[in-house]
C-alpha positions in Angstrom: 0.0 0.0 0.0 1.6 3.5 -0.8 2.6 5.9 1.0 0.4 8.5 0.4 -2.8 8.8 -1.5 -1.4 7.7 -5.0 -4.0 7.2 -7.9 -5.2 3.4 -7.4 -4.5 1.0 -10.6 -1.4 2.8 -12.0 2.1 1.1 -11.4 4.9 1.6 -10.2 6.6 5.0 -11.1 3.5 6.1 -13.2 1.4 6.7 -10.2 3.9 9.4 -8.8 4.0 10.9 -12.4 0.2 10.8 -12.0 0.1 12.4 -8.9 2.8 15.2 -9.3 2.3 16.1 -13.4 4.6 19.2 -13.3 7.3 17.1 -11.8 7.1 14.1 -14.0 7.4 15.9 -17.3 11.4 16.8 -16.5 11.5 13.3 -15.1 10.4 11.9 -18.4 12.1 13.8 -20.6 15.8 13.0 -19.0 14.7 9.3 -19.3 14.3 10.3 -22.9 17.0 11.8 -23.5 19.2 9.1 -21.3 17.5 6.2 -22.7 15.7 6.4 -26.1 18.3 5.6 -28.8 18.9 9.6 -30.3 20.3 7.8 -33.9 23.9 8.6 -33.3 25.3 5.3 -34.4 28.7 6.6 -32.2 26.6 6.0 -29.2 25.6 3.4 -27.1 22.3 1.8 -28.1 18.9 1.8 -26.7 19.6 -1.6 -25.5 23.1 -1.0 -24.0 21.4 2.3 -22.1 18.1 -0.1 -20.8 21.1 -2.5 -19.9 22.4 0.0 -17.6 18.9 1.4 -16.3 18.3 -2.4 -15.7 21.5 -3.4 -13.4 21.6 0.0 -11.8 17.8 -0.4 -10.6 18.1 -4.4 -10.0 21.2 -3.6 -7.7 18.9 -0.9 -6.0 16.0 -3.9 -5.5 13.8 -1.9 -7.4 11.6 -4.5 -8.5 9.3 -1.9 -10.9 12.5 -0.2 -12.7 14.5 -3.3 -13.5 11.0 -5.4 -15.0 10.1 -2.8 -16.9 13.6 -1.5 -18.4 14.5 -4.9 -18.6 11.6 -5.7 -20.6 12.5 -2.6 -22.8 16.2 -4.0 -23.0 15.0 -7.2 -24.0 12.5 -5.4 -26.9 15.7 -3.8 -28.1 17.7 -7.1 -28.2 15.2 -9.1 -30.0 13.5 -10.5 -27.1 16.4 -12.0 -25.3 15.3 -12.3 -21.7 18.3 -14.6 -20.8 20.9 -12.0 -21.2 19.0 -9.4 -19.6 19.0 -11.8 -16.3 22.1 -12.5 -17.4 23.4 -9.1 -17.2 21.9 -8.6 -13.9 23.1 -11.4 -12.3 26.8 -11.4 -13.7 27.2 -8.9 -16.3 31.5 -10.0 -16.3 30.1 -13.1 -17.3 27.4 -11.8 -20.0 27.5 -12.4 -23.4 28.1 -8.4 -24.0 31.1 -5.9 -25.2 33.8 -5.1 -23.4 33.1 -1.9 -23.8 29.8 -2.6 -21.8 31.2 -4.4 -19.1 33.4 -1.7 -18.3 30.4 0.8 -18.5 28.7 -1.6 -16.2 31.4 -1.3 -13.8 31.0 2.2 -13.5 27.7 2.6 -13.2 27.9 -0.5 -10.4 30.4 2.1 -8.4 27.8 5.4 -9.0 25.4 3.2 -7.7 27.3 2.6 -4.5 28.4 6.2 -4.4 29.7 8.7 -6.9 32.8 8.9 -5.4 33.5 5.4 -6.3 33.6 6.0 -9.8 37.8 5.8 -10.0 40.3 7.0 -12.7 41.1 3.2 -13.3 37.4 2.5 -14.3 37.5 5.2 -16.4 40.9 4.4 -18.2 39.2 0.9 -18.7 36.2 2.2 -20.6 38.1 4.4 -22.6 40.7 1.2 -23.5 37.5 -0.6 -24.1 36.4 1.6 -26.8 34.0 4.2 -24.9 34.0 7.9 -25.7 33.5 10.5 -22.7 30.0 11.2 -24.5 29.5 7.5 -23.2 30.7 7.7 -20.0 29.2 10.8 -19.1 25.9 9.3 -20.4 26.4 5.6 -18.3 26.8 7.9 -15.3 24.0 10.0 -15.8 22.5 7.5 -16.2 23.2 5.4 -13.1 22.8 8.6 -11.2 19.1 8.9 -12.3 18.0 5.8 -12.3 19.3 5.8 -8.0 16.7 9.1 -8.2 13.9 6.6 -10.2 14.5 3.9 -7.9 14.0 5.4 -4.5 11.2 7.6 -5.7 9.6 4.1 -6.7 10.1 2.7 -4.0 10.0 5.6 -1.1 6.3 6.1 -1.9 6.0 2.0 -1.8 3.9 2.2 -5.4 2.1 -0.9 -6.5 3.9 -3.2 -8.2 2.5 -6.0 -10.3 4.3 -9.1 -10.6 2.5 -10.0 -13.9 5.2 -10.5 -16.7 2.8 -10.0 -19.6 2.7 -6.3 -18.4 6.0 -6.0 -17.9 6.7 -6.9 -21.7 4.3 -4.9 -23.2 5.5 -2.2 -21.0 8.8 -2.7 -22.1 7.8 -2.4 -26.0 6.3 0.7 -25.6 8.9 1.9 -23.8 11.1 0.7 -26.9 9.1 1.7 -29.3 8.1 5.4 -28.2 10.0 6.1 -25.3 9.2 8.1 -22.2 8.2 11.5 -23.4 4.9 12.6 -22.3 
């Protein structure tokens, strides 16, 4: 049961966008910016960004924000659901770049703290292959999703565990992002 006096029947994150309009339109729009692929093909993908969104918010226990940007990470990598677990549970040991791995790295050490993003981690990306625009976008993003997470969770929204939802949540996500 929530916190306060959320609308009834909307989930997770929605609800407190529902309840506080002039605050979720800036919330939205960074996830748009952050997560919906912009067409810059020397960019990390739409998947690679959910990727992050996803182990950020499952290392946070946010139940809502990793099924649902998992299920949009899984849209953008035709459906695989394995890797997406996969990633979440061992992302060293994932089936993904380098380059990823190393971004996961750093945004597992904002998630602890932002002072535990270290040079090293950063020399690691960059001899992976990642550009600054990518760093600065895997922290950004790891930094907001921390923001997501609690304000999921510190107003205790409803959360459906139906998986069906969570997929076609995920598509739409994928498909038109989070713009209002």
């Amino acid at each position: 049961m929530p916190h306060i006096n959320l609308p009834e029947g909307i989930p997770g994150i929605a609800s407190g966008f529902a309840y506080r309009p002039e605050t979720a339109k800036p919330m939205r729009e960074l996830a748009h910016v952050l997560l919906f692929q912009t067409g810059d093909p020397d960019s990390l993908t739409s998947g690679e960004r959910e990727l992050i969104a996803t182990y950020v918010s499952s290392r946070n226990d946010c139940y809502f924000c990793q099924t649902s940007h998992g299920a949009a990470a899984a849209h953008h990598l035709d459906g695989n659901e394995d890797l997406v677990q996969h990633v979440k549970r061992d992302f060293l040991n994932a089936p993904i770049s380098a380059k990823l791995k190393a971004l996961l790295a750093i945004a597992g050490a904002v998630q602890k703290g932002g002072k535990q993003v270290t040079a090293e981690l950063v020399a690691d990306a960059r001899e992976q292959g990642a550009s600054d625009l990518e760093i600065h976008d895997t922290v950004l993003i790891a930094a907001a999703f921390c923001m997501y997470n609690r304000y999921v969770d510190g107003l205790a929204t409803w959360q459906p565990h139906d998986s069906g939802m969570y997929r076609k949540m995920g598509e739409q996500l994928a498909t038109i992002g989070y713009a209002p």
